[in-house]
C-alpha positions in Angstrom: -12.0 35.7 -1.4 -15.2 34.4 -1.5 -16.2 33.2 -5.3 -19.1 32.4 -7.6 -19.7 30.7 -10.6 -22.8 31.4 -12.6 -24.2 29.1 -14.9 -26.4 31.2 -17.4 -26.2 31.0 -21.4 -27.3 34.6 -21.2 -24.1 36.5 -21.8 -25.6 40.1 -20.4 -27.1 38.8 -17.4 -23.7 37.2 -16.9 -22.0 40.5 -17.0 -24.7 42.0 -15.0 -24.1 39.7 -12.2 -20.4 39.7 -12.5 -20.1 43.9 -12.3 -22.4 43.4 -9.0 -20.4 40.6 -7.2 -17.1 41.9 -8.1 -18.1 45.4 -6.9 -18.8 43.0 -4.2 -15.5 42.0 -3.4 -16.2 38.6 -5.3 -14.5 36.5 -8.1 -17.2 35.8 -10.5 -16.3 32.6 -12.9 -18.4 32.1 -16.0 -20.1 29.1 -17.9 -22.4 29.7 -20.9 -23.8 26.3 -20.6 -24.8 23.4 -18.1 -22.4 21.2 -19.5 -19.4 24.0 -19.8 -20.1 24.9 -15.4 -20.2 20.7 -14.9 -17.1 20.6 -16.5 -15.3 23.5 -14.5 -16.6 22.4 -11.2 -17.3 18.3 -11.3 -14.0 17.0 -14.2 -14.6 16.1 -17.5 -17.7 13.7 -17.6 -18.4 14.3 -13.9 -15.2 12.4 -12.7 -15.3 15.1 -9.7 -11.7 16.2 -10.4 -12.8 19.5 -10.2 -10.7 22.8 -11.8 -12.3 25.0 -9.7 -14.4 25.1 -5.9 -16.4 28.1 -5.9 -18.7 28.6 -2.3 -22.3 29.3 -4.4 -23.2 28.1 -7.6 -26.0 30.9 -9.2 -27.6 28.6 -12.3 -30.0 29.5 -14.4 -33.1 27.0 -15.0 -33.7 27.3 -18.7 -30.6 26.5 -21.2 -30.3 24.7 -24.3 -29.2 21.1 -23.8 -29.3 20.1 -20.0 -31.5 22.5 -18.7 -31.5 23.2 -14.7 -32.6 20.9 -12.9 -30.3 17.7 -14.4 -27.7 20.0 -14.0 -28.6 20.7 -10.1 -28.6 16.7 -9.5 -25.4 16.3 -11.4 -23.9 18.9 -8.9 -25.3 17.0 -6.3 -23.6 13.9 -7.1 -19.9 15.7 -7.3 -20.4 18.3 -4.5 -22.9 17.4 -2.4 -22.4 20.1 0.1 -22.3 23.6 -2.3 -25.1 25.5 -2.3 -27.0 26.4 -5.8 -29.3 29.5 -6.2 -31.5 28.9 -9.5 -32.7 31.8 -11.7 -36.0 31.5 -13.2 -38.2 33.7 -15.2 -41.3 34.9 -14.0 -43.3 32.1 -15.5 -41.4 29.1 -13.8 -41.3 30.2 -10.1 -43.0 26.7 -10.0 -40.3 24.8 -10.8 -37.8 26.8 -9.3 -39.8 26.0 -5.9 -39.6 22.1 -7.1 -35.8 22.6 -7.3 -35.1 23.7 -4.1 -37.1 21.0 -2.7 -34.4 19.1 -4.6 -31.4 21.0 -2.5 -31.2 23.9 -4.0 -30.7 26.7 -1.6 -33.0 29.3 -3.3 -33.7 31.1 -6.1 -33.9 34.4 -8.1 -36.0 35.6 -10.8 -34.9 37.8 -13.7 -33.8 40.2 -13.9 -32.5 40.0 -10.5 -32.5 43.0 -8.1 -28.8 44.2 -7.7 -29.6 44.4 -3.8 -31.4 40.7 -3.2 -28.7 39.1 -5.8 -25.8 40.1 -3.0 -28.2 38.9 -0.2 -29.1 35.9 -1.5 -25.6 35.1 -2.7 -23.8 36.4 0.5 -26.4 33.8 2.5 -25.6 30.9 0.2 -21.9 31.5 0.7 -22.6 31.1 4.3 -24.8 28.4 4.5 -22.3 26.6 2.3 -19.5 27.5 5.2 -21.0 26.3 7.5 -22.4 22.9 5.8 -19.0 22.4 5.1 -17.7 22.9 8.2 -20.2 20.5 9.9 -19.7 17.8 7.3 -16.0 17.7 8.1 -16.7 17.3 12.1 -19.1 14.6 11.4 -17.0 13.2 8.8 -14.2 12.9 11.8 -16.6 11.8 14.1 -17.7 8.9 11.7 -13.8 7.9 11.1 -13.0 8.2 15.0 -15.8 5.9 14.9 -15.2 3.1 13.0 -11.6 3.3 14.3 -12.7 2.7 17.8 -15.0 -0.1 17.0 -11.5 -2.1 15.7 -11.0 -2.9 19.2 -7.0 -4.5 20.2 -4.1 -2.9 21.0 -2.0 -6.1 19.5 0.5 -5.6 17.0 -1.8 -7.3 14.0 -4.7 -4.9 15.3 -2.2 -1.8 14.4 -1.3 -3.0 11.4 -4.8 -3.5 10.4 -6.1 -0.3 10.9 -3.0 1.5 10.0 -3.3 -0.5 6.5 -6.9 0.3 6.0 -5.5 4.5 6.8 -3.1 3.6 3.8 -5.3 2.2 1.5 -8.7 4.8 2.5 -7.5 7.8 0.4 -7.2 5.7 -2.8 -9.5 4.8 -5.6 -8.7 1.5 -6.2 -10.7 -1.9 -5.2 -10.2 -4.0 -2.1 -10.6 -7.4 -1.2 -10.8 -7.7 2.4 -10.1 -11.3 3.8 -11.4 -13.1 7.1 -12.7 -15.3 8.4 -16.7 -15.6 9.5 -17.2 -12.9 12.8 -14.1 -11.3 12.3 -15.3 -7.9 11.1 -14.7 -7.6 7.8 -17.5 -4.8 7.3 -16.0 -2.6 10.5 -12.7 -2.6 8.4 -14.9 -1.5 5.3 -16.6 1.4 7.1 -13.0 2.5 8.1 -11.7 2.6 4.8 -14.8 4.5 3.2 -14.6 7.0 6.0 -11.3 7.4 5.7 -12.0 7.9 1.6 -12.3 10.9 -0.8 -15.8 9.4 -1.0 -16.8 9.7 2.4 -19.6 12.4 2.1 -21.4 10.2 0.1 -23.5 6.8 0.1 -21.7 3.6 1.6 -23.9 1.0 0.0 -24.0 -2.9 1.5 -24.9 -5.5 0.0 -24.8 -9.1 1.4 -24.2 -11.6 -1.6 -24.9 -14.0 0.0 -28.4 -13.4 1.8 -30.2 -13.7 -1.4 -30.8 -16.0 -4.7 -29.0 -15.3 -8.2 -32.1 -14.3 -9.8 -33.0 -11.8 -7.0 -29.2 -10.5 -6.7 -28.8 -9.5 -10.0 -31.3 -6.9 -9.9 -30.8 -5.9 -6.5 -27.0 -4.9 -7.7 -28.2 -3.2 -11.0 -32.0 -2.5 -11.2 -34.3 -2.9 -13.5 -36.5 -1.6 -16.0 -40.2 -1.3 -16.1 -42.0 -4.2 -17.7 -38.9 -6.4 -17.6 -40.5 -9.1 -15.4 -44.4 -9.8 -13.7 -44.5 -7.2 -11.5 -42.1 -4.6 -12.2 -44.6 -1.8 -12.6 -42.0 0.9 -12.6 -37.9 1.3 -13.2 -36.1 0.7 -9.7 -32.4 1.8 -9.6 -30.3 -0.2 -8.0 -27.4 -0.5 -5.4 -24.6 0.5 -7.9 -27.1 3.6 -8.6 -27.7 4.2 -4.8 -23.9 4.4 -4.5 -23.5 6.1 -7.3 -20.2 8.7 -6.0 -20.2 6.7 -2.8 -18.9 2.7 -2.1 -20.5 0.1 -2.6 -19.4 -3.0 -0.5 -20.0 -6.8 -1.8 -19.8 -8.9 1.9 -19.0 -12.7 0.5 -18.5 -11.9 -3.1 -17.3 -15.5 -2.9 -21.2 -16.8 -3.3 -21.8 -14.6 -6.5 -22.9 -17.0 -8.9 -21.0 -16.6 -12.5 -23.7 -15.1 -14.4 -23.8 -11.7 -12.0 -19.4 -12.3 -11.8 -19.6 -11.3 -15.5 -22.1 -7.9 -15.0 -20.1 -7.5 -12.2 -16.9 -7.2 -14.3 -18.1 -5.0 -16.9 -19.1 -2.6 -14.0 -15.3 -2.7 -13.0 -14.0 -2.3 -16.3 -16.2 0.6 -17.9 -18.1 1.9 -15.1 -21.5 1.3 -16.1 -24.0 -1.3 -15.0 -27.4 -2.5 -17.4 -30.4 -2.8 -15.3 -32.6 -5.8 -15.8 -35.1 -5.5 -18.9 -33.0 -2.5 -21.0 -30.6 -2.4 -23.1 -29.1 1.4 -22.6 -26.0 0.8 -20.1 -26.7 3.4 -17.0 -22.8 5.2 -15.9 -21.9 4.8 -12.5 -19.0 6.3 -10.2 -18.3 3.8 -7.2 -15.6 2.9 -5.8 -16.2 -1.4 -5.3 -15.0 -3.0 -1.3 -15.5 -6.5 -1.8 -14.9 -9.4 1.5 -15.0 -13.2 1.3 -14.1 -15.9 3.9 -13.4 -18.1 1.1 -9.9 -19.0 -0.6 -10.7 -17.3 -4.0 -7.9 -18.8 -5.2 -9.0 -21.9 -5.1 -12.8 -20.9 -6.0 -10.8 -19.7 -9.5 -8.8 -23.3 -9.8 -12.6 -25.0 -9.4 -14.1 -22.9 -12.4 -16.5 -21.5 -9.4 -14.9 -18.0 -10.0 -14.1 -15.8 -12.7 -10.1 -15.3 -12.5 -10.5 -11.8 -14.5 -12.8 -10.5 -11.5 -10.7 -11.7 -8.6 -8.0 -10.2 -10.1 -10.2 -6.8 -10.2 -10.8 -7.6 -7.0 -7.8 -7.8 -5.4 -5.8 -4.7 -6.4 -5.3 -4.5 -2.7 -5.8 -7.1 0.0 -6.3 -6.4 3.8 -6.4 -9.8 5.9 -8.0 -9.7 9.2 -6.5 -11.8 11.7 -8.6 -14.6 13.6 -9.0 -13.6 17.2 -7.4 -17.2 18.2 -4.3 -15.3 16.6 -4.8 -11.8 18.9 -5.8 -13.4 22.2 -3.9 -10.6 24.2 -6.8 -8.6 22.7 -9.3 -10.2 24.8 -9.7 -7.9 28.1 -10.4 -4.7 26.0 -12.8 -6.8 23.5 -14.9 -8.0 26.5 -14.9 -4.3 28.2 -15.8 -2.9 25.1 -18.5 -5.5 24.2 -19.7 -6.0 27.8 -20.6 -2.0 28.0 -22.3 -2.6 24.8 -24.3 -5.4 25.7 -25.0 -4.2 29.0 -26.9 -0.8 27.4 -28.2 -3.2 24.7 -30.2 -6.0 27.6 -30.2 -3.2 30.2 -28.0 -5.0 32.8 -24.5 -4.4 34.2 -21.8 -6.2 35.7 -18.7 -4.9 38.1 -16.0 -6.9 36.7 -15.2 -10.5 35.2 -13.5 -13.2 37.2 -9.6 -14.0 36.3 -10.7 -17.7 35.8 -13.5 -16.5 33.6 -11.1 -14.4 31.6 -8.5 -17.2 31.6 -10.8 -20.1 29.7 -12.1 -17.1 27.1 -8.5 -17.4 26.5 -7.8 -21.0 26.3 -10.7 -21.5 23.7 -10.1 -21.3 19.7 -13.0 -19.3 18.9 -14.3 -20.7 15.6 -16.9 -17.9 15.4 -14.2 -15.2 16.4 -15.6 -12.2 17.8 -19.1 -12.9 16.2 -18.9 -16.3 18.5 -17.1 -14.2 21.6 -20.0 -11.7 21.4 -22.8 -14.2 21.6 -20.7 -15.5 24.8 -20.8 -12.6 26.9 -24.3 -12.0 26.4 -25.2 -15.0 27.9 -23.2 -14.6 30.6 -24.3 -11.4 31.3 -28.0 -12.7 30.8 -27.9 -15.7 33.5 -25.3 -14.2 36.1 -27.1 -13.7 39.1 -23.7 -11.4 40.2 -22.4 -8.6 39.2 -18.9 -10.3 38.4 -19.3 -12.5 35.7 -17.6 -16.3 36.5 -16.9 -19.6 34.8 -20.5 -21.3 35.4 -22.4 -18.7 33.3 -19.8 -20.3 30.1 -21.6 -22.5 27.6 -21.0 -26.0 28.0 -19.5 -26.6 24.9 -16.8 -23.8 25.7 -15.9 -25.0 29.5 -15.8 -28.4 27.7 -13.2 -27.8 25.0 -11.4 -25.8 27.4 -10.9 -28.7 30.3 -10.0 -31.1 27.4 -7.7 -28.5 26.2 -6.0 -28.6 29.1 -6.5 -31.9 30.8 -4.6 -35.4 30.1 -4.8 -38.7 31.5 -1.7 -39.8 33.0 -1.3 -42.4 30.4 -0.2 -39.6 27.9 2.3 -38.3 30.1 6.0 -39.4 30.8 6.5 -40.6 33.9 9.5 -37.8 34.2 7.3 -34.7 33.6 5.0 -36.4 36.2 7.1 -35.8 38.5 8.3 -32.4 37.2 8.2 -29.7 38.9 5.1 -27.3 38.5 5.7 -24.8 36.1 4.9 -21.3 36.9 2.1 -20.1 34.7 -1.1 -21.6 32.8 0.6 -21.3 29.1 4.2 -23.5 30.7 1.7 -26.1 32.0 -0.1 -26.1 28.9 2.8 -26.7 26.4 3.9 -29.2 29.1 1.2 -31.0 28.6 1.0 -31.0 24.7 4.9 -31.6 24.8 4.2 -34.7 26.8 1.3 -35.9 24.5 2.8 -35.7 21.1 5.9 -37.8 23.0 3.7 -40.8 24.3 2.1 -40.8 20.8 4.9 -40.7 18.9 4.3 -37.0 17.1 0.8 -38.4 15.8 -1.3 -35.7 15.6 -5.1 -37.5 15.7 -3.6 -39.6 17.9 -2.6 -36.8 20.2 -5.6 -34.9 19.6 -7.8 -37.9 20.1 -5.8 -38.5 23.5 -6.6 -34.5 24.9 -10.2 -35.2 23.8 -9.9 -32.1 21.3 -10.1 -31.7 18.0 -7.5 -31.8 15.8 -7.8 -28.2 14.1 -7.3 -26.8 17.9 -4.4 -28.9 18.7 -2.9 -27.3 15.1 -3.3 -24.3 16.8 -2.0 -24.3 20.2 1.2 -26.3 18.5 1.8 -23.3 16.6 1.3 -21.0 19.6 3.8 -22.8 21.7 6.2 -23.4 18.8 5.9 -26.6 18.3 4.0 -27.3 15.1 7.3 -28.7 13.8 7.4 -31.9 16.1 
């Protein structure tokens, strides 16, 4: 059954329009104010927990207290996608025409005319199905989306993006750990799509990419007058995000002063714009990623131990790709098609020795760093398969060292060993045979490979060695 709720403190035009609609075939709901109809369709104080979901909203333009038009954007911000139909008298067409240009879907004047009130309403209701309907398929679409761009079939890859499915649907704030070039904003765009929120705004904001001073309005606006130059109020991101997310990328760089507005944002959900003194609500639900050890920020005094602990109601860690190597071949079909539309080239294939040194290197930079490789490879081949000698130096370098060693290093007994029978055997082999001829010392060892010490951590934890 198709239902309306009319906003109107006008009890007889209210039981004008309810004898029509239900002679209609309608349920007809009733609010004698703008607050009274928020209440019933967005939750006390416009939480969005909402008592009822009508299809059409029919609200009239004049009432006391919040008149029309706040109470069309405060339907906005809780259901973005129902359609309103204003009434107006005769002598405010004019602003009923402003209103629609503010998403209303039309408007009526009264008294209405029994035959245009169905019309109008029956429209509405089917615009409203429709919206609807298409906001859901994109709203898949955008989900499937970010989910593809997780690229890796490994087990940690899984687990990732079957965490971020868990923790989507819920309200409270996560801290999503990485390190740099892992994609720590992908796994934030999964879990606002996958989100109550998802219809609305998903604000990001780079802590890092600007100074204290600048931040701190950029996060929470400010008032006209409240510095040289600020000519008029400007809302800020919190605002913009207001029934949306807002994600903080390195909230390990926010200096303490902007931690402490940040908190009170947490804790009572409103934020105080630069240069006023009247606190402005906000509904956002806060996604917060650092590659620092916040932690050990809090044990310096360089972070606020209340806010990481807001913070970090739920943690997602992202795993290095040194960690997921088996992920390789679809990340560099997946980023080779990418790149390829993006420098309009192509290539056929890569080489088996140019996907086996991609995965003998550590990748510092992760898939940031992997990215960056493959586009100039693709750049300077003069093939269409892509081969070792389009590799950075530094990469073929680290690489070789990785898996070169003097005979000096090497017992004379696995010398003469037999040759084992595959590229990770040999390597461990060889790093076997190192940390024996230098006694277990690790700079030693890593000094003797010509590598630096953080990789030979890690390729002694690969091959289960780190014990040694």
């Amino acid at each position: 059954m198709k239902t309306l709720l009319v906003i109107d403190d006008e009890p007889g035009h209210r039981l004008m329009v309810r004898a029509v609609m239900e002679d209609a075939g309608w349920r007809v709901l009733e609010a004698p104010s703008a607050e009274k109809g928020l209440e019933l369709l967005c939750g006390a104080g416009g939480s969005g927990d909402a008592k009822e979901r009508p299809g059409v909203v029919l609200l009239d333009m004049r009432m006391p207290g919040m008149d029309g038009m706040e109470a069309l954007a405060a339907i906005g911000s809780c259901a973005p996608v129902l359609p309103v139909v204003m009434l107006t008298a005769y002598g405010t067409v004019g602003s009923a025409v402003e209103a629609m240009k503010r998403g209303a879907y039309d408007y009526l004047t009264k008294p209405a005319d029994n035959e245009e009130l169905r019309a109008v309403l029956e429209r509405a209701h089917e615009y409203g199905r429709l919206l609807g309907e298409n906001t859901e398929l994109r709203r898949k679409v955008g989900e499937k989306d970010a989910a593809s761009r997780l690229i890796g079939s490994s087990r940690a890859m899984r687990n990732l993006r079957e965490l971020a499915g868990q923790v989507g649907p819920a309200e409270a704030t996560v801290l999503i750990l990485g390190e740099s070039g892992t994609g720590k904003e992908l796994v934030a765009e999964l879990i606002h799509s996958q989100s109550p929120r998802r219809d609305n705004a998903l604000i990001k904001v780079n802590c890092a990419a600007l100074p204290g001073e600048l931040l701190e309005s950029e996060l929470f606006g400010y008032s006209k007058g409240a510095f040289t130059g600020a000519v008029k109020d400007k809302p800020g991101r919190f605002q913009l995000a207001h029934g949306g997310t807002i994600f903080l990328d390195e909230v390990g760089e926010l200096p303490l002063a902007v931690q402490a507005k940040l908190l009170r944002a947490l804790q009572e959900r409103v934020v105080e714009p630069l240069g006023s003194v009247r606190p402005v609500p906000t509904d956002v639900r806060i996604l917060a990623a650092t590659n620092r050890d916040l932690r050990a920020e809090v044990a310096k005094g360089a972070f606020r131990e209340d806010l990481y602990f807001r913070l970090a109601v739920l943690e997602i860690s992202i795993p290095p790709l040194r960690e997921r190597l088996e992920d390789l071949p679809e990340l560099v079909a997946h980023l080779l098609a990418k790149l390829g539309e993006r420098n309009r080239k192509s290539v056929r294939s890569v080489s088996p020795a140019f996907l086996e040194l991609l995965g003998r290197y550590a990748w510092p930079g992760n898939v940031r760093e992997l990215e960056n490789v493959l586009e100039r490879a693709l750049i300077l081949t003069r093939s269409d398969v892509l081969t070792p000698e389009t590799l950075p130096p530094h990469l073929l370098e680290a690489t070789q060292a990785s898996s070169a060693v003097s005979a000096a290093v090497l017992p004379a007994s696995q010398a003469a060993a037999p040759a084992p029978a595959s590229f990770e055997e040999a390597e461990r082999a060889i790093l076997l045979g190192a940390l024996e001829a230098n006694e277990g010392h690790r700079e030693r060892t890593a000094e003797a490979l010509g590598i630096s010490r953080r990789t030979l951590q890690y390729k002694l934890k690969k091959y289960g060695l780190a014990k040694r």
